[in-house]
PDB file of the backbone (N, CA, C, O) and the ligand in Angstrom, with CONECT records:
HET     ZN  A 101       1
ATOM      1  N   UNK A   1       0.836  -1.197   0.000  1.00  0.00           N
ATOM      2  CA  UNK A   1       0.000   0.000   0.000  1.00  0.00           C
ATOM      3  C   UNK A   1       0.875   1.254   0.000  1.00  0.00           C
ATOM      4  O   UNK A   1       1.906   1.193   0.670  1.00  0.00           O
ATOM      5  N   UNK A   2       0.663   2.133  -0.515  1.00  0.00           N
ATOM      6  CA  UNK A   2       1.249   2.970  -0.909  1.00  0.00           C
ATOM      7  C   UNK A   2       0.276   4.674  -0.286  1.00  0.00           C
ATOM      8  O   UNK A   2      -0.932   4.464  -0.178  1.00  0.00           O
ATOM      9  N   UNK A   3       0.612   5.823  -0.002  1.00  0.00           N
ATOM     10  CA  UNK A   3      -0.192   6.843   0.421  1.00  0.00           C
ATOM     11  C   UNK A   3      -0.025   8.018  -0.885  1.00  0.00           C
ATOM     12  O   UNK A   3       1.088   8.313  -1.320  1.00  0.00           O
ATOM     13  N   UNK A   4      -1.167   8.560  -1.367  1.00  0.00           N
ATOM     14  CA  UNK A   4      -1.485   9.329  -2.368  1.00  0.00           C
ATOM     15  C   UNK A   4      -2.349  10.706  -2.064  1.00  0.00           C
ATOM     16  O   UNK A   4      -3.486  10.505  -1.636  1.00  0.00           O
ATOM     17  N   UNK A   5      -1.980  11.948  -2.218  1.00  0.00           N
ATOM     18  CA  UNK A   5      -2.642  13.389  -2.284  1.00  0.00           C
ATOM     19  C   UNK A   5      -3.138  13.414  -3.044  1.00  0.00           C
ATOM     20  O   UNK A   5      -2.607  13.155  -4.124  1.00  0.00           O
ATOM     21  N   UNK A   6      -4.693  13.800  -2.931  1.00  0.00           N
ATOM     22  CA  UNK A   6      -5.332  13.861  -4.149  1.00  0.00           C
ATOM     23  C   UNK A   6      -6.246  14.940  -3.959  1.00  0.00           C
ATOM     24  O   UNK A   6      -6.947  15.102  -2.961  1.00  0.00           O
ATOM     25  N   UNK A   7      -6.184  15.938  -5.344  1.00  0.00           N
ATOM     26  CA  UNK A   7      -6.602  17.067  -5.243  1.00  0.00           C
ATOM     27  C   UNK A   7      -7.928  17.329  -6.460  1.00  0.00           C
ATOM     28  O   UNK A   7      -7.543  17.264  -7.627  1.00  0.00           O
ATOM     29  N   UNK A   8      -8.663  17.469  -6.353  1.00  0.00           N
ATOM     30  CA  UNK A   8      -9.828  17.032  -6.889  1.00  0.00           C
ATOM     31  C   UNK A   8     -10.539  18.844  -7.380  1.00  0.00           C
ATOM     32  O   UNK A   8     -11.417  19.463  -6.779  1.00  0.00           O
ATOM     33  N   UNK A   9      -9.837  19.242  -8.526  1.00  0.00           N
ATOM     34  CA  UNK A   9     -10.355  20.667  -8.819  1.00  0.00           C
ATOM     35  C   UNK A   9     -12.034  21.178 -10.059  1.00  0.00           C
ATOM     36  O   UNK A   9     -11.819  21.127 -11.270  1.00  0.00           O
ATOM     37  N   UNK A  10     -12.778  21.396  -9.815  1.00  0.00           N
ATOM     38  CA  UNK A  10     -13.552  21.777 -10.213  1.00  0.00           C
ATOM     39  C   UNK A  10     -14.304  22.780 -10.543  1.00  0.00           C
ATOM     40  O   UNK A  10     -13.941  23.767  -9.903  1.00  0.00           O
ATOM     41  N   UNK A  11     -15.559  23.109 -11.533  1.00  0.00           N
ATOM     42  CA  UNK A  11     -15.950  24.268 -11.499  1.00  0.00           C
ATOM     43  C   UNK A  11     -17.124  24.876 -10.326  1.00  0.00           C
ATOM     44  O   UNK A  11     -17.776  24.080  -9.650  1.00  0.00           O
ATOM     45  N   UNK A  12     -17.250  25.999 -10.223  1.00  0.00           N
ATOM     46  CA  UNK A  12     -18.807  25.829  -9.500  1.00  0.00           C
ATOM     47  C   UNK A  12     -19.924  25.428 -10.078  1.00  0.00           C
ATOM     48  O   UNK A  12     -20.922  25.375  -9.360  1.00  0.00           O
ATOM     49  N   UNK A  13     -20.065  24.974 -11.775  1.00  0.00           N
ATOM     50  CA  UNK A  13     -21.214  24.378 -12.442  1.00  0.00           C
ATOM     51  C   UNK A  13     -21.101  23.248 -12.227  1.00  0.00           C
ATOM     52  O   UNK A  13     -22.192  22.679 -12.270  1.00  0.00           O
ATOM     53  N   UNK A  14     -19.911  22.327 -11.908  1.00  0.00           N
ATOM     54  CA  UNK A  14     -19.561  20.802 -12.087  1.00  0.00           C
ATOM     55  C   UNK A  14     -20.146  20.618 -10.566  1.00  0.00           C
ATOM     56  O   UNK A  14     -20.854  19.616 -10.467  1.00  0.00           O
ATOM     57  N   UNK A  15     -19.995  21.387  -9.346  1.00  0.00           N
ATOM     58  CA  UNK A  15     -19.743  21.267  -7.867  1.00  0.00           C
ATOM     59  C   UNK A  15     -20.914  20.314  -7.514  1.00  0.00           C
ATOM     60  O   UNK A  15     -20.786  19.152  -7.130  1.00  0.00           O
ATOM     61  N   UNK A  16     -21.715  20.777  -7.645  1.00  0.00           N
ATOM     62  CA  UNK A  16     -23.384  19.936  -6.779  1.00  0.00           C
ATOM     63  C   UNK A  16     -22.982  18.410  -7.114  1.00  0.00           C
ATOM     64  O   UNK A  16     -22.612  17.543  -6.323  1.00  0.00           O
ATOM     65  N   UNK A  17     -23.233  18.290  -9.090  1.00  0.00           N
ATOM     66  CA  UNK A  17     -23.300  16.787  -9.153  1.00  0.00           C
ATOM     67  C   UNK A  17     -22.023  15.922  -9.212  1.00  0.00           C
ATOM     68  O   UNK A  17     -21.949  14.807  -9.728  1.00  0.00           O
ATOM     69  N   UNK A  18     -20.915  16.680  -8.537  1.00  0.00           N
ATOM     70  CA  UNK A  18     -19.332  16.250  -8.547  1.00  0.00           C
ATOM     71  C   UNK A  18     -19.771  15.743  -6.362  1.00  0.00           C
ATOM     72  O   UNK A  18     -19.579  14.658  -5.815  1.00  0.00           O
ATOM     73  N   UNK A  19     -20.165  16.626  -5.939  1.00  0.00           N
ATOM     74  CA  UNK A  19     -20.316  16.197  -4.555  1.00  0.00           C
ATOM     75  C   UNK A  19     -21.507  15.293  -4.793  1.00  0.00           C
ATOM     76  O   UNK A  19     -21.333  14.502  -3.866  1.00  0.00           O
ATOM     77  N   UNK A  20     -22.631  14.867  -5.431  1.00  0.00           N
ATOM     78  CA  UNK A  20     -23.455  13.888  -4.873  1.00  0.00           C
ATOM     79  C   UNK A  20     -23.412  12.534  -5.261  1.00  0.00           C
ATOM     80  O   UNK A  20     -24.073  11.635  -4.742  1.00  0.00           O
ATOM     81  N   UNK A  21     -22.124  12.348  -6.756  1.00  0.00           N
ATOM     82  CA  UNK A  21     -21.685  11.574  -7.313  1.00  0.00           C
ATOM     83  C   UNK A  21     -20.280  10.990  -5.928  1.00  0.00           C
ATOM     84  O   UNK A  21     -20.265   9.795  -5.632  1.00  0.00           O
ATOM     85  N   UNK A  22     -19.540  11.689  -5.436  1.00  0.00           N
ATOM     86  CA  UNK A  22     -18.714  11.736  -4.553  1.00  0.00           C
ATOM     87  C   UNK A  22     -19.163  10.525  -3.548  1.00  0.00           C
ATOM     88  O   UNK A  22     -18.723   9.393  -3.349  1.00  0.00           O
ATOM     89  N   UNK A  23     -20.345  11.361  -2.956  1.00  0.00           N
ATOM     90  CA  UNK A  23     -20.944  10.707  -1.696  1.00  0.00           C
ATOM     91  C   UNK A  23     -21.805   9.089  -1.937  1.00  0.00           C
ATOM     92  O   UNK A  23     -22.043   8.194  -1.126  1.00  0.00           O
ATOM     93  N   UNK A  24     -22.124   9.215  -3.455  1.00  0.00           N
ATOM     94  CA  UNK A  24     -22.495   7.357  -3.513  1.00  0.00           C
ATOM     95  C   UNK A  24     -21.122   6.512  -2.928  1.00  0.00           C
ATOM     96  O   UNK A  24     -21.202   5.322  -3.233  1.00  0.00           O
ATOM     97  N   UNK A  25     -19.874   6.853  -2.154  1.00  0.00           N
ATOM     98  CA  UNK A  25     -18.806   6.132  -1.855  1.00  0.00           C
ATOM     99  C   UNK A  25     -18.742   6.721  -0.881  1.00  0.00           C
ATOM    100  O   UNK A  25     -18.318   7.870  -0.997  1.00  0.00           O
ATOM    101  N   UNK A  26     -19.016   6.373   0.130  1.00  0.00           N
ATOM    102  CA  UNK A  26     -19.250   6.459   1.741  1.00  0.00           C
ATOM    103  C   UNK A  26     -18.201   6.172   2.316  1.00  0.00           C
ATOM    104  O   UNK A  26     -17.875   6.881   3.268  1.00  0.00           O
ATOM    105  N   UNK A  27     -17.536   5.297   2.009  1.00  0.00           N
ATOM    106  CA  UNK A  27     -15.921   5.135   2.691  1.00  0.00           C
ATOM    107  C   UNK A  27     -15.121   6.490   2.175  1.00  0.00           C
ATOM    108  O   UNK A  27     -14.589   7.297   2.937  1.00  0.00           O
ATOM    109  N   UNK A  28     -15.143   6.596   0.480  1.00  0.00           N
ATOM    110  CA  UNK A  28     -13.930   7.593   0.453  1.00  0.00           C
ATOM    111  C   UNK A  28     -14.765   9.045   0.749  1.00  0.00           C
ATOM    112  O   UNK A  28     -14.087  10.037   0.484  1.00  0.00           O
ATOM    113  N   UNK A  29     -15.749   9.242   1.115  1.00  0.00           N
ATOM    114  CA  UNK A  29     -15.843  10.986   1.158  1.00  0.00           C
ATOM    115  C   UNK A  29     -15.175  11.472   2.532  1.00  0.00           C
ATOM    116  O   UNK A  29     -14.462  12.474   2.583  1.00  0.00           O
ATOM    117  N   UNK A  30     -15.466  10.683   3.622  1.00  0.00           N
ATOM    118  CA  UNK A  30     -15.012  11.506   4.961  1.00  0.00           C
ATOM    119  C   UNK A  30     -13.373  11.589   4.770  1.00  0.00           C
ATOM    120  O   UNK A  30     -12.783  12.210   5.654  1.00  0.00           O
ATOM    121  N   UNK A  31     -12.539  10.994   3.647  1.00  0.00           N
ATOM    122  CA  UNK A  31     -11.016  11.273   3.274  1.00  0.00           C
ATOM    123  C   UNK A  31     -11.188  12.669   3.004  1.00  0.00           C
ATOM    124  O   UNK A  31     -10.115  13.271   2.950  1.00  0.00           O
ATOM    125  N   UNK A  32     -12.205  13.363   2.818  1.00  0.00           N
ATOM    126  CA  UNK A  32     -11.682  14.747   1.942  1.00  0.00           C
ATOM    127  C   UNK A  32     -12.213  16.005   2.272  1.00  0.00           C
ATOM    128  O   UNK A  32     -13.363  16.218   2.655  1.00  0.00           O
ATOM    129  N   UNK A  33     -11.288  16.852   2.099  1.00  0.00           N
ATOM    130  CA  UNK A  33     -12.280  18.116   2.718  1.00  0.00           C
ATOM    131  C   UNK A  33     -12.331  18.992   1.184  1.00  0.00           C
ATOM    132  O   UNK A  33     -12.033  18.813   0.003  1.00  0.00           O
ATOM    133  N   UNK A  34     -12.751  19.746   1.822  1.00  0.00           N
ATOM    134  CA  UNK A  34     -13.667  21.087   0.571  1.00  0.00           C
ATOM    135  C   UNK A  34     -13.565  22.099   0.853  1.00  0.00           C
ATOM    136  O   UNK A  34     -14.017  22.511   1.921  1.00  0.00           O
ATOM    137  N   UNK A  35     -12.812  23.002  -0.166  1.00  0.00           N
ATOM    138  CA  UNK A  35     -12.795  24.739  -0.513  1.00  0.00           C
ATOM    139  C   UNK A  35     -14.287  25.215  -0.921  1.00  0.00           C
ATOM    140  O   UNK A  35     -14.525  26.391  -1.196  1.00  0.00           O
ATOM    141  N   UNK A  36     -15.162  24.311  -0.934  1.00  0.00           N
ATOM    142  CA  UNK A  36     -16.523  24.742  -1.992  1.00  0.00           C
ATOM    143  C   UNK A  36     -16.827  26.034  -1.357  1.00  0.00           C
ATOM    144  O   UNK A  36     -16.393  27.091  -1.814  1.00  0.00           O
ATOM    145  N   UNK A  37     -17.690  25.948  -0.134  1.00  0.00           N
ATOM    146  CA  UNK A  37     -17.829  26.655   0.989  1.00  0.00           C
ATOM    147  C   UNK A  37     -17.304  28.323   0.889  1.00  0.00           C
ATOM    148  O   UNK A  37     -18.004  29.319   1.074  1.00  0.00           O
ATOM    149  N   UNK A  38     -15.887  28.269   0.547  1.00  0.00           N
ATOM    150  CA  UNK A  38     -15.562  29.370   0.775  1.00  0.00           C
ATOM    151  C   UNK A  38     -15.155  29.976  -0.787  1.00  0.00           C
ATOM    152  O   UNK A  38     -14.623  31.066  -0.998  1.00  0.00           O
ATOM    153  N   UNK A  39     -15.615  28.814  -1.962  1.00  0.00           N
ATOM    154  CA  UNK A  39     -15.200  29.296  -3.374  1.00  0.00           C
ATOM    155  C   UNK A  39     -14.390  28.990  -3.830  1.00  0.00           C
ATOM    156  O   UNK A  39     -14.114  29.465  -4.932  1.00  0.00           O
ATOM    157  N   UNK A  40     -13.697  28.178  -3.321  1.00  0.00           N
ATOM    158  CA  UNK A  40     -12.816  27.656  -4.199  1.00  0.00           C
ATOM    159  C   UNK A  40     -12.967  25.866  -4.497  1.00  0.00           C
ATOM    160  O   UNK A  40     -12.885  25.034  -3.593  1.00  0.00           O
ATOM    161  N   UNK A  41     -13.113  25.656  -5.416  1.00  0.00           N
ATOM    162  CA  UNK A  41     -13.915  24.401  -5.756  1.00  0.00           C
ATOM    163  C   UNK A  41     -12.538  23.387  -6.003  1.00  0.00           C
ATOM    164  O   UNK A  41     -11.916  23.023  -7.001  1.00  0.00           O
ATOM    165  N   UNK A  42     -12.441  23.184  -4.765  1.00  0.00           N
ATOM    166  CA  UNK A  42     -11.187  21.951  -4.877  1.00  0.00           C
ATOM    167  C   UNK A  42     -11.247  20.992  -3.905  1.00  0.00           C
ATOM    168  O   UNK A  42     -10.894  21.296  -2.766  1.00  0.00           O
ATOM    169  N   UNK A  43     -11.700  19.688  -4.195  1.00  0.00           N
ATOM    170  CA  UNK A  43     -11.487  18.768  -2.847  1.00  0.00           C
ATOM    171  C   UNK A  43      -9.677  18.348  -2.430  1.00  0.00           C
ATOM    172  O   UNK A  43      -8.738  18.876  -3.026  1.00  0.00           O
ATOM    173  N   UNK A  44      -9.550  17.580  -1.598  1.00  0.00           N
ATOM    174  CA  UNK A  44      -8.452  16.981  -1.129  1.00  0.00           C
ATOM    175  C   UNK A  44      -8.643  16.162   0.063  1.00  0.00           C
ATOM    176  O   UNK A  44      -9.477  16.383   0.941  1.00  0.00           O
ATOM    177  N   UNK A  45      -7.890  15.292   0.032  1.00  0.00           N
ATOM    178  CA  UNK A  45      -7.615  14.471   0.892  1.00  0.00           C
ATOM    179  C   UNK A  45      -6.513  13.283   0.079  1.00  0.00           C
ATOM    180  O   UNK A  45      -6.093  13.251  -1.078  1.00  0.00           O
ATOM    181  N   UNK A  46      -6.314  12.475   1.123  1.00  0.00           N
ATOM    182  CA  UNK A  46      -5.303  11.562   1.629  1.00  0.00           C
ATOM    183  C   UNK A  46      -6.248   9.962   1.084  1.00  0.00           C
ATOM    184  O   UNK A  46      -7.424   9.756   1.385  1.00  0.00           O
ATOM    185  N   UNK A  47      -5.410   9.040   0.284  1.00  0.00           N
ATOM    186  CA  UNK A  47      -6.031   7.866   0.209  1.00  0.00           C
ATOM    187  C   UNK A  47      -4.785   7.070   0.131  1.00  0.00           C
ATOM    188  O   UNK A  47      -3.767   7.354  -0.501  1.00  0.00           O
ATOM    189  N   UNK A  48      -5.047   5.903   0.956  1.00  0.00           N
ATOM    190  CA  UNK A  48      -4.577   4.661   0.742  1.00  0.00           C
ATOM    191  C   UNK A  48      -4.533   3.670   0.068  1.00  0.00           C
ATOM    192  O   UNK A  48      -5.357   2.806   0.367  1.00  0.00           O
ATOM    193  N   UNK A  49      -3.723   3.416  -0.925  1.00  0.00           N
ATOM    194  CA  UNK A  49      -4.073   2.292  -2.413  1.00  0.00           C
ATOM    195  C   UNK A  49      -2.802   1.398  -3.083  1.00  0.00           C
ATOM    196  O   UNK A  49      -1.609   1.326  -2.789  1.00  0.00           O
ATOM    197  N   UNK A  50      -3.412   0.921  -3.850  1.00  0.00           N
ATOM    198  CA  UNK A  50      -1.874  -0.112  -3.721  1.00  0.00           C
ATOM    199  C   UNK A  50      -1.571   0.806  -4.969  1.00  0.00           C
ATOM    200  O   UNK A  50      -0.439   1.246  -4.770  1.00  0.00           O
ATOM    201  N   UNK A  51      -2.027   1.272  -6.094  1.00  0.00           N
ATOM    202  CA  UNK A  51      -1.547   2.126  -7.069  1.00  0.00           C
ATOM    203  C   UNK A  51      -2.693   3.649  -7.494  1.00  0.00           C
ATOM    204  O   UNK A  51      -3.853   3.804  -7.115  1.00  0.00           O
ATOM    205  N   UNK A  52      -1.921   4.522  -8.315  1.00  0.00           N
ATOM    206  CA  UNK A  52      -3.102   5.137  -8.948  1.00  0.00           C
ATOM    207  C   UNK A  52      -4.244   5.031  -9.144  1.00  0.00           C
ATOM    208  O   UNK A  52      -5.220   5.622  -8.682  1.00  0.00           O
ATOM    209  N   UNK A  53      -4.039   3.671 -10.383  1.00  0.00           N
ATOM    210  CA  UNK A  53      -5.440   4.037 -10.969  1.00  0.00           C
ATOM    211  C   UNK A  53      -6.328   3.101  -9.574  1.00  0.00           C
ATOM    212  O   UNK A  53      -7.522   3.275  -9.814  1.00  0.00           O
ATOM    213  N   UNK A  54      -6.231   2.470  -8.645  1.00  0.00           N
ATOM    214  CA  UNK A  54      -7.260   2.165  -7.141  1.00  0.00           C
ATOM    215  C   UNK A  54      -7.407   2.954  -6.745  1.00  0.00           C
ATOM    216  O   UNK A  54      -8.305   2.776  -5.921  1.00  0.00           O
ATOM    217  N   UNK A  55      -6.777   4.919  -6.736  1.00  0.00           N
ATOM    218  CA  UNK A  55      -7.059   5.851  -5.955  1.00  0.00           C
ATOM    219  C   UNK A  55      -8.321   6.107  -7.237  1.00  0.00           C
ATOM    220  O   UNK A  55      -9.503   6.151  -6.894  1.00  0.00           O
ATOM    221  N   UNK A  56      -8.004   6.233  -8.407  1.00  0.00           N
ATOM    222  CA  UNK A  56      -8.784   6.700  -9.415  1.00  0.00           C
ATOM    223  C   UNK A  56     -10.237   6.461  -9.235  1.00  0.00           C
ATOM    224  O   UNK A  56     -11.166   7.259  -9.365  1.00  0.00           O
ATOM    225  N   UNK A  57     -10.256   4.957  -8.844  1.00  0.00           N
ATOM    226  CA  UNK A  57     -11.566   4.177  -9.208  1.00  0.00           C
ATOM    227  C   UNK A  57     -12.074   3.925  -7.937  1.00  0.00           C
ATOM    228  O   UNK A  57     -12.710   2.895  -7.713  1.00  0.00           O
ATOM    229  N   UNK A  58     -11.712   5.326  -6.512  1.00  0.00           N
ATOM    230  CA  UNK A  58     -12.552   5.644  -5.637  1.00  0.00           C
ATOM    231  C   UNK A  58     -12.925   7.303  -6.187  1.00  0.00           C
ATOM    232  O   UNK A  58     -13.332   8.045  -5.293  1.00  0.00           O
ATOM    233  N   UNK A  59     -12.855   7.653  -7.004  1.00  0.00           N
ATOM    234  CA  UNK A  59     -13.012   8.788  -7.415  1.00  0.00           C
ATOM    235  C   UNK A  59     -14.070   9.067  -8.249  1.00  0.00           C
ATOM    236  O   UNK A  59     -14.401   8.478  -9.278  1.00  0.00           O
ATOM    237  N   UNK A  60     -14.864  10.586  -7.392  1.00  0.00           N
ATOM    238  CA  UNK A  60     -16.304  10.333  -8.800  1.00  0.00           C
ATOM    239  C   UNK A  60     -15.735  10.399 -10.105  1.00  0.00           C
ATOM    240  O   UNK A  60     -14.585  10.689 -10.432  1.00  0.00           O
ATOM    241  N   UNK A  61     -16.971  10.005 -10.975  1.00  0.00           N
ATOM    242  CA  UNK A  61     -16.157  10.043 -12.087  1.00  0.00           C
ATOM    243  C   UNK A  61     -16.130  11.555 -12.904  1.00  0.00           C
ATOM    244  O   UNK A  61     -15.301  11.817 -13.775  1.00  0.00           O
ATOM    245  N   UNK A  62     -17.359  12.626 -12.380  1.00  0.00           N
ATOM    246  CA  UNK A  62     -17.191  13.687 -13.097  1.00  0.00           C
ATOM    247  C   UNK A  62     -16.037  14.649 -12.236  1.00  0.00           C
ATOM    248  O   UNK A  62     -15.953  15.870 -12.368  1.00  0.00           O
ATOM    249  N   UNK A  63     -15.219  13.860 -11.378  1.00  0.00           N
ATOM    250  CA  UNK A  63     -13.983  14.745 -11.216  1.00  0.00           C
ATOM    251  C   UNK A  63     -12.855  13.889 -11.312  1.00  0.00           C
ATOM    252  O   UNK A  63     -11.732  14.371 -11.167  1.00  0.00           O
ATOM    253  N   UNK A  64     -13.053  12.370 -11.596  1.00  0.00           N
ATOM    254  CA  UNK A  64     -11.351  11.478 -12.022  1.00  0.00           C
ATOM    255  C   UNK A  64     -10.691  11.917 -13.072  1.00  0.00           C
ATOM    256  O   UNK A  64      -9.501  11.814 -12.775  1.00  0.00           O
ATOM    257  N   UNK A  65     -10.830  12.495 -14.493  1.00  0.00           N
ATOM    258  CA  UNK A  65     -10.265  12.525 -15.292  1.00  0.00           C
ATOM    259  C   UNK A  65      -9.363  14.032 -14.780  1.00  0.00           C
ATOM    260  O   UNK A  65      -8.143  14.066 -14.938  1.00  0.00           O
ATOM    261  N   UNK A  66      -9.968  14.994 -14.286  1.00  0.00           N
ATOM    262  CA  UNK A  66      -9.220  16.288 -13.379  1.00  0.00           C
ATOM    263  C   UNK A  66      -8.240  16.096 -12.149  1.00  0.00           C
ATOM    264  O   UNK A  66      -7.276  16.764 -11.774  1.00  0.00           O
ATOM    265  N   UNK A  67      -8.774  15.058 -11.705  1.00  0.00           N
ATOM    266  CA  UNK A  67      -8.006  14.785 -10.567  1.00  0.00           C
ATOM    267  C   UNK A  67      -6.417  14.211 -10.586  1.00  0.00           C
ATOM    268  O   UNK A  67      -5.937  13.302 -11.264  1.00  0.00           O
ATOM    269  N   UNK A  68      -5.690  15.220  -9.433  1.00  0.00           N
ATOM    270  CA  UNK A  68      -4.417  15.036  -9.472  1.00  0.00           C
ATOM    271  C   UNK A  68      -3.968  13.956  -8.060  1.00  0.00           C
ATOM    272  O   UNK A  68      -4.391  13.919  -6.905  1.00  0.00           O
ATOM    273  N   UNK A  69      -3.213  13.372  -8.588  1.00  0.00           N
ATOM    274  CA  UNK A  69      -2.944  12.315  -8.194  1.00  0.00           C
ATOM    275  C   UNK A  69      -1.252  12.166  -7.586  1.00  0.00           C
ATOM    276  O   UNK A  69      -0.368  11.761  -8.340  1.00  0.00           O
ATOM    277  N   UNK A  70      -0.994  12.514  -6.274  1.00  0.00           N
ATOM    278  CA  UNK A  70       0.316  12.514  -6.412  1.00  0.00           C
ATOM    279  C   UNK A  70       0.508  11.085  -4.898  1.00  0.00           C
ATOM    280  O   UNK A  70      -0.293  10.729  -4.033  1.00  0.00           O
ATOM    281  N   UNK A  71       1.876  10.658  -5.200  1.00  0.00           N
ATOM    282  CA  UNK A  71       2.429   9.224  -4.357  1.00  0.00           C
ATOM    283  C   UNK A  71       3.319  10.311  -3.168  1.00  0.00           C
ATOM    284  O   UNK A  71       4.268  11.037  -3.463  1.00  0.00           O
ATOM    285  N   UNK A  72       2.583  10.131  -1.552  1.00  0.00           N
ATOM    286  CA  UNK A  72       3.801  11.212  -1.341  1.00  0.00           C
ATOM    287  C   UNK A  72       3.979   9.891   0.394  1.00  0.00           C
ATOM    288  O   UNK A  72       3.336   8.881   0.679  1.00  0.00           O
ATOM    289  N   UNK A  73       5.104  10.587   1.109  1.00  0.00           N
ATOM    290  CA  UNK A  73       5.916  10.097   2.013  1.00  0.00           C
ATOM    291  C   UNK A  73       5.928  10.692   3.128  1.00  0.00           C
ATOM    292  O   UNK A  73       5.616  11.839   2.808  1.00  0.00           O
ATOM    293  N   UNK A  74       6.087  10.681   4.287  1.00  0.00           N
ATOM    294  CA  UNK A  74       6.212  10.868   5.680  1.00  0.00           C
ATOM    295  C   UNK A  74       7.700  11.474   5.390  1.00  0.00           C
ATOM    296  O   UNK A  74       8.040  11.638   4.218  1.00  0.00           O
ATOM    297  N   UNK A  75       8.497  11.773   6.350  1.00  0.00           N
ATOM    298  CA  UNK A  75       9.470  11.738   7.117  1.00  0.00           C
ATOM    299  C   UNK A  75       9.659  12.188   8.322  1.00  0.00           C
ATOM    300  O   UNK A  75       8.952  13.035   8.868  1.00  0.00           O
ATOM    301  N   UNK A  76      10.696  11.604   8.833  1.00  0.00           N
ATOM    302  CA  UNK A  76      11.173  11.195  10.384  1.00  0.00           C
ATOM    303  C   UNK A  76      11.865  12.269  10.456  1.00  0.00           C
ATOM    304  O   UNK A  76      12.528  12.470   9.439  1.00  0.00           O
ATOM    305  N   UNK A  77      11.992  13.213  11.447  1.00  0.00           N
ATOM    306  CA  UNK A  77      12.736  13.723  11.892  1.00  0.00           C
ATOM    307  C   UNK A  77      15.235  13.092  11.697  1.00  0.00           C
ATOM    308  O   UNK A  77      16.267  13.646  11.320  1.00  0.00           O
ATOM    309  N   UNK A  78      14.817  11.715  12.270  1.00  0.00           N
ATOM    310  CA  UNK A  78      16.123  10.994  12.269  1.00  0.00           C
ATOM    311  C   UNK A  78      16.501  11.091  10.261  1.00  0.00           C
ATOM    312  O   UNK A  78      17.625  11.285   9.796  1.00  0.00           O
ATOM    313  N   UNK A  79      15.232  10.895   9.441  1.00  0.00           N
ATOM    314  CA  UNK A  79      15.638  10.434   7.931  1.00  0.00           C
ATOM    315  C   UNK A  79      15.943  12.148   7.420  1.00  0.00           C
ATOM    316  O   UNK A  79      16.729  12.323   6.489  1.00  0.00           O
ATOM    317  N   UNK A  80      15.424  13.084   7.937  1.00  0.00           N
ATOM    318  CA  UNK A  80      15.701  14.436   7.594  1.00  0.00           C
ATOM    319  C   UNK A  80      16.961  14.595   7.855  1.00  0.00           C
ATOM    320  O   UNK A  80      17.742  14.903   6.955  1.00  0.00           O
ATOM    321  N   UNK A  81      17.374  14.405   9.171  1.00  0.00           N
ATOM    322  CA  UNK A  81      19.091  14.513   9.846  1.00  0.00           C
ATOM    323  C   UNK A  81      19.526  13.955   8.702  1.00  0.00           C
ATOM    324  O   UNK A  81      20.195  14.713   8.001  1.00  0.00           O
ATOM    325  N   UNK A  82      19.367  12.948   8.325  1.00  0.00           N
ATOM    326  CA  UNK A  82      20.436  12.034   7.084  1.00  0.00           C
ATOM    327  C   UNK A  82      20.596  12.583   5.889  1.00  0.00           C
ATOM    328  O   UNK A  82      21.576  12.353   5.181  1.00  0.00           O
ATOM    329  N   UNK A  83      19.476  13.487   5.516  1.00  0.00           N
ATOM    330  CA  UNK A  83      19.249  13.975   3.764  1.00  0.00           C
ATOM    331  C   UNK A  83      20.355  15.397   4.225  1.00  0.00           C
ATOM    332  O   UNK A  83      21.194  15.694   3.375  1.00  0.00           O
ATOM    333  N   UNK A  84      20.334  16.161   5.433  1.00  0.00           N
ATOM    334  CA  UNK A  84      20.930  17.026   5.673  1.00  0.00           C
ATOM    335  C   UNK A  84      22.412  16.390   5.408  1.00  0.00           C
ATOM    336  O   UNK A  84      22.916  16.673   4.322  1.00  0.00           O
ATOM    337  N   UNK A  85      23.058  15.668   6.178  1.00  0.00           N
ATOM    338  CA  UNK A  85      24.312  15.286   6.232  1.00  0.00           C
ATOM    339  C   UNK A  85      24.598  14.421   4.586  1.00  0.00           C
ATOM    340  O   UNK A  85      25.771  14.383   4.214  1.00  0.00           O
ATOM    341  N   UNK A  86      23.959  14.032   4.043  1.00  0.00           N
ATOM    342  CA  UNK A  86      24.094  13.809   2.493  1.00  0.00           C
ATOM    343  C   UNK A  86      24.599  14.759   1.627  1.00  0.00           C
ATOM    344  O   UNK A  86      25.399  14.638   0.699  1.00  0.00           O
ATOM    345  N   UNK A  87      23.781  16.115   2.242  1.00  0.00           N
ATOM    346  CA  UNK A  87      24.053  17.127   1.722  1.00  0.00           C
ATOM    347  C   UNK A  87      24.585  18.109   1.535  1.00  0.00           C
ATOM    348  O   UNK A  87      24.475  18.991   0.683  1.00  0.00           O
ATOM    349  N   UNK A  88      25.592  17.851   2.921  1.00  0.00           N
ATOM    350  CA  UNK A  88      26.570  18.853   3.332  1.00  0.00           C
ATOM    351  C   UNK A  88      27.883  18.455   3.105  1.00  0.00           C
ATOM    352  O   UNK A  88      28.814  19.203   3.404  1.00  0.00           O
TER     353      UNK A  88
HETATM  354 ZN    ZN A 101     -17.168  22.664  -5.288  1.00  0.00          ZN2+
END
């Protein structure tokens, strides 16, 4: 399993049936929060998947083909010390 940012940008015409298409997937909506609210029409959240396209195909579909999809990583305080001293 692998951890993925996913940023989910839209219009305010797409917004209503992009959130009610969203919510037929009850597991992935509470992953994500929403700019709608304040105007800016972008979801995000955090998913767990063994690749892309499994983050994809929790994704509505009138916002998967928009949706950005990135593989990202933690770090440790101790693995930061190391990239520093790599680098010096
Ligand atoms: Zn919206």
């Amino acid at each position: 399993m692998a951890t993925f940012e996913v940023e989910l940008p839209h219009t305010e015409a797409e917004c209503l049936a992009a959130l009610v298409d969203q919510a037929r997937n009850p597991e992935t909506l509470p992953k994500f929060v929403w700019g709608c609210n304040a105007g800016k029409h972008i979801g995000w959240g955090t998913i767990e998947a063994a690749n892309e396209n499994a983050v994809r195909q929790q994704i509505s579909k009138v916002l998967r083909d928009k949706a950005k999809v990135t593989p990202v990583d933690r770090f440790t305080a101790a693995q930061i010390k190391e990239l520093e001293k790599m680098h010096s």
